[in-house]
N, C-alpha and C positions, 0 to 999 in steps of 0.2 A: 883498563880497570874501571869498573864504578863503582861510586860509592854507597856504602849502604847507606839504608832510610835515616835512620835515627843522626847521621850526621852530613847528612846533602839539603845544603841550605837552600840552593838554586832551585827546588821544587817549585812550582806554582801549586795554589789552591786554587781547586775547581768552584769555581762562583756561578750565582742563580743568574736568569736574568735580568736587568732593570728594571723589569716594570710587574718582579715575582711579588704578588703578597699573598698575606695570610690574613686569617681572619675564623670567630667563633661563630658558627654554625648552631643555633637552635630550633630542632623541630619538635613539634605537640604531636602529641598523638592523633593520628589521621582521621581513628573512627570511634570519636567519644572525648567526654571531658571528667567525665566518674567513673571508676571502673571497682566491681565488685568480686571476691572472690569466683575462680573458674571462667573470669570473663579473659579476653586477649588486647593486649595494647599491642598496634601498630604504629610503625614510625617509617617513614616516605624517604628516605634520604635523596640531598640533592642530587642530580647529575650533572654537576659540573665541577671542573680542575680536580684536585687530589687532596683524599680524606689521608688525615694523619691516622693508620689504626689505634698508636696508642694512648691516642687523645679521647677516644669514644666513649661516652660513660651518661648512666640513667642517671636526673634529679627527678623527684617526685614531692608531694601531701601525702600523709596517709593520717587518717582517722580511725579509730580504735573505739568499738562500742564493746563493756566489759564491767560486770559489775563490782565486779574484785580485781585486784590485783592480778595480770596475765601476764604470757609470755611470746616472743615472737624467738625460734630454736636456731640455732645453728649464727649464723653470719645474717645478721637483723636486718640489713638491706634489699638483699637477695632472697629470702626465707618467704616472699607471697609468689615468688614464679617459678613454677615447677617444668617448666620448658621454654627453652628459645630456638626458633627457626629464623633461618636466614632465606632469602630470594633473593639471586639475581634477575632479573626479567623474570619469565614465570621459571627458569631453572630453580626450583629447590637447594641450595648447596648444603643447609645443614638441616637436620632437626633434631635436636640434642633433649633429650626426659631427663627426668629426674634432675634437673637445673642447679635449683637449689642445693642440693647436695653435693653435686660437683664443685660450684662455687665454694661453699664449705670447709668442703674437704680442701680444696686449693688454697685457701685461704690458710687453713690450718698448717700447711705443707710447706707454704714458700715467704711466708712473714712470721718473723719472731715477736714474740712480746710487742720491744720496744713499737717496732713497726703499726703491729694494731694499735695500741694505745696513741699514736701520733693520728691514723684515720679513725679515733671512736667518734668524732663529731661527724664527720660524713656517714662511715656505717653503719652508726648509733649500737656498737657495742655496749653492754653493760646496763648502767645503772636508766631507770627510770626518774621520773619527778621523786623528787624525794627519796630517793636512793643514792646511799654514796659510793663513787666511784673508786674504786679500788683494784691494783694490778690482777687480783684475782676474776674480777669478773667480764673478761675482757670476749667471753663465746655469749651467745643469745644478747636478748632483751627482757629485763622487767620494763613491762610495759601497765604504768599507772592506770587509774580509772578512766575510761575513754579520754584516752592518751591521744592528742594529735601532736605531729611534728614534721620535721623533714628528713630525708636520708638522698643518700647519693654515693654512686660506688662506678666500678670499672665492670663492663660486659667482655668476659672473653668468650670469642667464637671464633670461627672459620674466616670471619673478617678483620677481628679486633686481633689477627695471631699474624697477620700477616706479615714477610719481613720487609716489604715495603710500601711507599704512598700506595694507595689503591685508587687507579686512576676510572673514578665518578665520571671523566667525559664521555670515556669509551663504553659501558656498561650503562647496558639498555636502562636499568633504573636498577635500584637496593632498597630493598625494605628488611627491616628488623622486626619479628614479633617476639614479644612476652605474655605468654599464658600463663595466669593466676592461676595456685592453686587452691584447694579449701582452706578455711577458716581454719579448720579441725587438723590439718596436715599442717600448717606452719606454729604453731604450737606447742603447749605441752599440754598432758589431759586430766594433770593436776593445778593447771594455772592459763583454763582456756582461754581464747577472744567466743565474743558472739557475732561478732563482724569486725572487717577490715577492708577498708574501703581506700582510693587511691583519687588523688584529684590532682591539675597540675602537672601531668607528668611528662619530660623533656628527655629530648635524649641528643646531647651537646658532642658538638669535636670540632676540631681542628680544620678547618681547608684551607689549601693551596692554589693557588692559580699563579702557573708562569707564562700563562700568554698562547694566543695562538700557535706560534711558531713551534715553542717547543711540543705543543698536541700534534701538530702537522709530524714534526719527526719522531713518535709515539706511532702514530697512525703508520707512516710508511714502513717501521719495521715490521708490518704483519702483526702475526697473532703474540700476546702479551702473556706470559706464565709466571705467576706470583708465589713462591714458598708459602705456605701457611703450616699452620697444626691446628688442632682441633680435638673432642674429645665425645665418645660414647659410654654411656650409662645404659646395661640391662639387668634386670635383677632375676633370680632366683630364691625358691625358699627351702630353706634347710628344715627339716622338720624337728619337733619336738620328740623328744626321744632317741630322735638319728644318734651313729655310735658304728664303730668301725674307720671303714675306710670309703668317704662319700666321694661323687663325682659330680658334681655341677659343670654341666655343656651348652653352651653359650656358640649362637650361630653369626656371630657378627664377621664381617668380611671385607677385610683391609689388607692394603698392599703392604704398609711400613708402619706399624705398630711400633711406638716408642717405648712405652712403657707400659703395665700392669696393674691396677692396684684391686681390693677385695675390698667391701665396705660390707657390714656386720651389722644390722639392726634390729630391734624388736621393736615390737607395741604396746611393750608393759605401762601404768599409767604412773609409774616414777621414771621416766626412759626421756630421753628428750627426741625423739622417732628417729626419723633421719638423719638427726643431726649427730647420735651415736653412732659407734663403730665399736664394736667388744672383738674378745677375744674367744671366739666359739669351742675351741678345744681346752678352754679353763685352765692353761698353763701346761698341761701334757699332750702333747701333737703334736704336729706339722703340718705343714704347706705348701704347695707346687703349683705352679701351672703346666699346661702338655699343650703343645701347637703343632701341628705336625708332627704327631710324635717324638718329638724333641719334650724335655722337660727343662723349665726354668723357673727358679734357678738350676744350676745342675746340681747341687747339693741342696736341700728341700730346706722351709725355712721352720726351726723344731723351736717350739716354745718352752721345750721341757730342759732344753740345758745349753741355746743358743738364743735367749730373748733380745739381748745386747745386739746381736747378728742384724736382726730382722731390724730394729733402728735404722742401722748402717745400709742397709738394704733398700730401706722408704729411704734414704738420703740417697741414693746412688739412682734409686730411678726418678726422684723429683732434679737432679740434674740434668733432666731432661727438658723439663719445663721452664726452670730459672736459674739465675744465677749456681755456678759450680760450686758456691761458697754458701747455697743458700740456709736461712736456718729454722727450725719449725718451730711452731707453739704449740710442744707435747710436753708437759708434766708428766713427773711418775704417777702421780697418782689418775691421769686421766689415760695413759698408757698401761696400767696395772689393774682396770675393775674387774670385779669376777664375771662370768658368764651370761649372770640373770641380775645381777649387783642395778639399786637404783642409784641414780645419777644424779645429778644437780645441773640446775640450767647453767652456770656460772663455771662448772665443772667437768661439762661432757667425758664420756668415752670417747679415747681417739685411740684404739688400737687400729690403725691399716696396716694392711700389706701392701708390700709394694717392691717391683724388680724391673728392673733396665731390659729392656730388650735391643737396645741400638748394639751393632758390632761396632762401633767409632762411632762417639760425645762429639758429632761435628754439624754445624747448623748449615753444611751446604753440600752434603751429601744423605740419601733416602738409603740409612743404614738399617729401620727395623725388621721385624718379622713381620713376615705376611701369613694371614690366615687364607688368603683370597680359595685354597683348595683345602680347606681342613677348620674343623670347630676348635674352640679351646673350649679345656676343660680347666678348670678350678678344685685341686685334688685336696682335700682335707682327710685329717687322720685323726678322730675322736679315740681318746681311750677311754675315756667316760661319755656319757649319754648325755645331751643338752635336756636342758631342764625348761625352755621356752623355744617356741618358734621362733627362727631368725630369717630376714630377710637380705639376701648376700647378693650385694650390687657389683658386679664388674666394671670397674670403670678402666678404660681405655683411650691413652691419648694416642694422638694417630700422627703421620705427615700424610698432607693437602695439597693437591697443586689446583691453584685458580686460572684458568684458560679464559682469555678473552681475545674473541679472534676481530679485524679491521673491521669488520662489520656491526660489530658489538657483541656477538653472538656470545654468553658465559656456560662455560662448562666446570666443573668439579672432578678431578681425580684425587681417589685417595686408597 
């Protein structure tokens, strides 16, 4: 007979080596020391021992020219870079659009309140100089009359997801970029910047180093296969007017789709852009997705007498991404705007959709759906006419496997 875990004291703990340390890893940006709207920060990472993924994270300067009172939308840290790619060697493994927003939304999805208001000094949620801080303003930035400061937050990608050390010796090199986007897109266009500009900027983590030895028995087990996730953003635009039963098809092409979500935007100039999310069928509709012919959910998500549903729904597929227990920062009232309704920076729209596609919540099995032979579509059911042009972002989190073969050689499946 043996005993179970919870009461077999005789276990040994698995120890590192003697001569294992750790240590914080700072690198500058490669190519430049000021960087302006639409320009790209690169960052070199080391190749050697082993990056902690979830230790990764950008500090920066940013200066703000503005001659009133502006705003920086969505999640303040994140809201100048509208994409990040990853390289391994010259493999490509990620290039992720629409950044910003992802981050946003994730933000929105998988921290409560209390949570943001403990990172607003790294974030820089909220208030500006002279603004006071209050639990309500815990989305965007006022950002004061050429405002400078600092910010600093967490990058997740294809790297930063992964489930374990990501072994820097083996892997020909890593680089991280951040592509700025416009002044005029991180914003709002009742409370623009005229520039925002970036100096100083670091992208910090964690390395490991256990020694030759342990690299040597790395190397001889051949090629190395890392878990990851990661996440795709493409948009479509709903038209003004649209009314019926619309179908937005989207060609992205992934083996294990985790989840699903629909982001809802206009351009009106009370709207906070991207960083909204509405409710396009103004409380009468539905919602589905179709992947191979299959629909999901199997019963469609109806705003008109299951709004409560569709909640419990964005909770069941952000268990995907974080904690089972995780909790969001959605108000009624930032859940509940009308269609074309203006917004407040402090109070975005956050209506998403959102639906699980994993058959088994298990992080060591590739349970999603695969599009790899078939588009989705994003099926809405207006019974009234939208009253503004909306621009309806699919975003898709996927599972990743990172390949790096004795040679050093990195591949990406996903």
């Amino acid at each position: 007979m043996s005993l179970p875990s919870s009461v077999d004291y005789a276990q040994s703990l698995p120890s590192l080596p003697p001569n294992a340390v750790s240590r914080e890893v700072v690198v500058r940006a490669s190519n430049g020391a000021s960087f302006a709207p639409n320009s790209t920060l690169q960052f070199d990472l080391v190749n050697s021992g082993f990056i902690d993924p979830a230790s990764v994270h950008i500090r920066y300067t940013y200066t703000c020219v503005n001659a009133a009172a502006g705003s920086l939308i969505g999640c303040p840290y994140i809201a100048p870079f509208a994409r990040s790619n990853v390289f391994f060697g010259s493999t490509q493994a990620e290039s992720c659009s629409q950044y910003n927003q992802i981050v946003t939304a994730l933000s929105n999805l998988t921290l409560d309140v209390s949570q943001k208001y403990g990172l607003q000094s790294a974030y820089n949620y909220g208030a500006g100089a002279g603004v006071a801080m209050t639990i309500e303003n815990l989305d965007g930035r006022v950002v004061a009359i050429n405002e400078t400061g600092t910010m600093s937050g967490h990058l997740p990608n294809i790297l930063t997801n992964s489930d374990k050390l990501f072994p820097a010796f083996l892997a020909p090199s890593v680089r991280l970029e951040l592509v700025m986007d416009s002044v005029a897109s991180m914003s709002r266009l009742d409370a623009p910047l005229t520039n925002f500009t970036i100096t100083n900027a670091e992208l910090c983590y964690k390395q490991i180093d256990m020694g030759a030895s342990v690299e040597q028995m790395i190397r001889a087990q051949g090629d190395v296969m890392i878990r990851s996730s990661s996440f795709m953003n493409t948009s479509s635009v709903l038209a003004l007017g649209a009314v019926g039963n619309q179908s937005l098809v989207y060609n992205q092409r992934l083996a294990s789709i985790k989840s699903a979500f629909l982001l809802m935007s206009n351009g009106a100039a009370a709207s906070n852009g991207w960083g909204d999310s509405f409710d396009v069928c103004n409380t009468t509709g539905q919602y589905f997705f179709t992947i191979a012919g299959t629909s999901y959910p199997q019963t469609p998500l109806s705003v008109t007498n299951n709004r409560a549903g569709i909640l419990m729904s964005l909770k069941s597929a952000c268990g995907s991404l974080a904690d089972k227990g995780n909790s969001q920062s959605i108000n009624s009232i930032e859940f509940n705007y009308a269609e074309a309704a203006a917004t407040t920076l402090a109070e975005p729209s956050k209506f998403i959709l959102g639906t699980n596609l994993e058959v088994i919540d298990n992080d060591f099995i590739l349970s999603g759906v695969s599009s790899q032979n078939s588009t989705i579509s994003a099926n809405i059911q207006l019974n009234a006419a939208t009253t503004v042009q909306h621009n309806v972002a699919l975003l898709l989190a996927y599972d990743a496997i990172i390949e790096i073969s004795a040679d050093g050689f990195a591949s990406v499946k996903m």
